[in-house]
N, C-alpha and C positions, 0 to 999 in steps of 0.2 A: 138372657144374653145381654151381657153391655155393649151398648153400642154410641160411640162418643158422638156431642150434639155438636160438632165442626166436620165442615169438610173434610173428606181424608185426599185430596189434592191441594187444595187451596187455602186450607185453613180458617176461613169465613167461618161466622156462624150458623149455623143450620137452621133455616125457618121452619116453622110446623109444615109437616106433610114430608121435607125433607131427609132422607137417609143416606148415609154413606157418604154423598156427593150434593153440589147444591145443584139448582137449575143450572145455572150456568157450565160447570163443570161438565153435567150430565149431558147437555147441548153437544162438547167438546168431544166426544168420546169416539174412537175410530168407527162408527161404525161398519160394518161391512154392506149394508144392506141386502143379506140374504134372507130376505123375510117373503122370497117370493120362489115359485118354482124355476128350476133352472140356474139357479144362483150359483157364486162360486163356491160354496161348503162343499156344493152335490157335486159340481165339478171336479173337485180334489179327488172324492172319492168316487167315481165311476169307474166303474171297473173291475177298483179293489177290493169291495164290500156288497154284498144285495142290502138294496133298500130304500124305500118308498119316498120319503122326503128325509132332507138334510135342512140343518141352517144352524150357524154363528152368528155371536153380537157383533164381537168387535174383532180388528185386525189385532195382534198379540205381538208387539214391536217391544226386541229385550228391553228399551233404556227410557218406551215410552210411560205414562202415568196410568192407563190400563196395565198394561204386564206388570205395575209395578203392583197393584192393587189385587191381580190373581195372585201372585208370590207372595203377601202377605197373608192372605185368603191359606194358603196352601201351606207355606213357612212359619206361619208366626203365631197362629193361635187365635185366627182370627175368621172362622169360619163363617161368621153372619156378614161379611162382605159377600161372596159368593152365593147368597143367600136373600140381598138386596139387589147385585145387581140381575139376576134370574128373574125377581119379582119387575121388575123395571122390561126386563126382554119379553117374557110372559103378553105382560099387557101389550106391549111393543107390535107382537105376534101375532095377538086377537084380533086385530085389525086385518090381517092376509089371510084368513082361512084356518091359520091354528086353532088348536090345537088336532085337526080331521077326526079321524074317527079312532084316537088313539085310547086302548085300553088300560095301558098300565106306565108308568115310568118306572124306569130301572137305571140306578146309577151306575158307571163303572166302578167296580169295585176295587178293596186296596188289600191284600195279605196282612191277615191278622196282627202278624209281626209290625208290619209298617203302621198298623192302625195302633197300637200301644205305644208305638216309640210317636208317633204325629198324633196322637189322641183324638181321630176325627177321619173322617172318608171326606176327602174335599170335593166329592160328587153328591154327595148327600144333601147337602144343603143348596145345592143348586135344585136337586129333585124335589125337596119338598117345598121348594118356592115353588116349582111349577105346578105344584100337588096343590098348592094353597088359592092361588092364581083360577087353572082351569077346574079343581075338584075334580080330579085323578088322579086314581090309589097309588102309592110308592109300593114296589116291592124290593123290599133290598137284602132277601134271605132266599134268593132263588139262582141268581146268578154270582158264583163263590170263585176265589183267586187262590191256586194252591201253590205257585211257587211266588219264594221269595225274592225279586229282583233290587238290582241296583238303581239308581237315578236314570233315567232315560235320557236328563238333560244334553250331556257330551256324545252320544251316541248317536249313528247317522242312523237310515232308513233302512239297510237290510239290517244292521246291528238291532233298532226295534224289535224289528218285523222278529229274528231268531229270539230275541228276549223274551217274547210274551205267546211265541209260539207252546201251546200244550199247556201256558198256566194258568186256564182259566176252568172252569166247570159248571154243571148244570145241576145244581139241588131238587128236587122232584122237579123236572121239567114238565109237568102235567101242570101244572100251576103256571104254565103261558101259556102252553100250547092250544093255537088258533088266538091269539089274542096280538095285536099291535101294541109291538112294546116301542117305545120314546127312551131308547139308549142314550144316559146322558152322561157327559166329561165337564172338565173342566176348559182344554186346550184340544184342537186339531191340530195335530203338527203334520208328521205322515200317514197317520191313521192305521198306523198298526195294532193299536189296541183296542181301538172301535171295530177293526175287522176282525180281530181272535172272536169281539165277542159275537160279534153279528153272525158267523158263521155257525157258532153254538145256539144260538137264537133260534135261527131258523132252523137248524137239525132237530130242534126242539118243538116245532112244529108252528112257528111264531111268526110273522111280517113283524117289520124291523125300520123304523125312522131315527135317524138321529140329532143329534141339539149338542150342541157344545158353546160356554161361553167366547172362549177366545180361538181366534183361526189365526194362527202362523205364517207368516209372509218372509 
């Protein structure tokens, strides 16, 4: 992967040990601090979803320097940003009791179609930072996406919610089942698509925590 030796906020040059962002930049970053139980991620989603622990990096503000670095992440072909900053939350996390007694990470997944035309699952790389981090397996051939949707961006909370309703699927579900899977995304918005999938999760015999980098304000 290349990955340029400047910040990608500020421009500075990148000291050794540095990626993506320098210290300073990194200091600046919205975070949400939900690295503890009770937080606001879990907040969002109570209710809507079963499941064991929640937590986000940062708050996801359209016009701020974070969303603009997931939209690149996600838009532009630039998947080892989302990939850095995970390694960055990872260690962040290990300090509050992360990663518990989680079995597998499972990224949310993208429709084949969508993954040809964006050439990358922008959950992916978030997963195998945290894979690399705490040395917990990725599965991302278990949990599959059959229908082809449009951008979620313009779309409110039930529009979501009906979008991603039925299109997601369970490839041998024996392959979680009884295992704590670490459902991860890129953004929390309304949590419609962390709930299609959690709900398959669990049908599948699975306890279910979720990790998103950015939370939606």
């Amino acid at each position: 992967m290349f990955v340029p030796n400047e910040c990608l906020c500020c421009h500075t040059t990148l000291k050794r040990g540095e990626k993506v962002l320098c210290l300073v930049c990194q200091s600046k970053l919205p975070r949400t601090r939900s690295n503890k139980p009770d937080n606001e991620a879990e907040h969002r989603m109570f209710g809507k979803m079963p499941f064991e622990h929640g937590t986000s990096f940062c708050y996801y503000r359209k016009d701020g320097e974070f969303a603009n670095l997931v939209r690149r992440a996600k838009y532009h072909d630039m998947p080892w940003i989302n990939f850095e900053l995970a390694k960055l939350f990872a260690a962040e996390l290990s300090t509050s009791g992360w990663p518990y007694d989680i079995d597998v990470i499972v990224p949310v997944p993208i429709h084949f179609v969508r993954k040809i035309i964006r050439g990358y699952n922008q959950s992916l790389p978030i997963a195998e930072a945290l894979s690399k981090v705490w040395n917990i397996p990725v599965e991302s051939n278990c949990l599959k996406k059959k229908t082809y949707t449009k951008s979620q961006v313009s779309r409110n909370a039930q529009e979501r919610l009906s979008a991603v309703e039925g299109s997601f699927f369970i490839h041998n579900p024996e392959c979680l089942a009884g295992k704590h899977v670490l459902l991860v995304d890129d953004v929390l918005t309304t949590g419609a698509t962390l709930d299609a999938c959690s709900q398959l999760l669990v049908s599948a015999g699975a306890r279910v925590s979720f990790l998103t980098l950015g939370l939606s304000n």
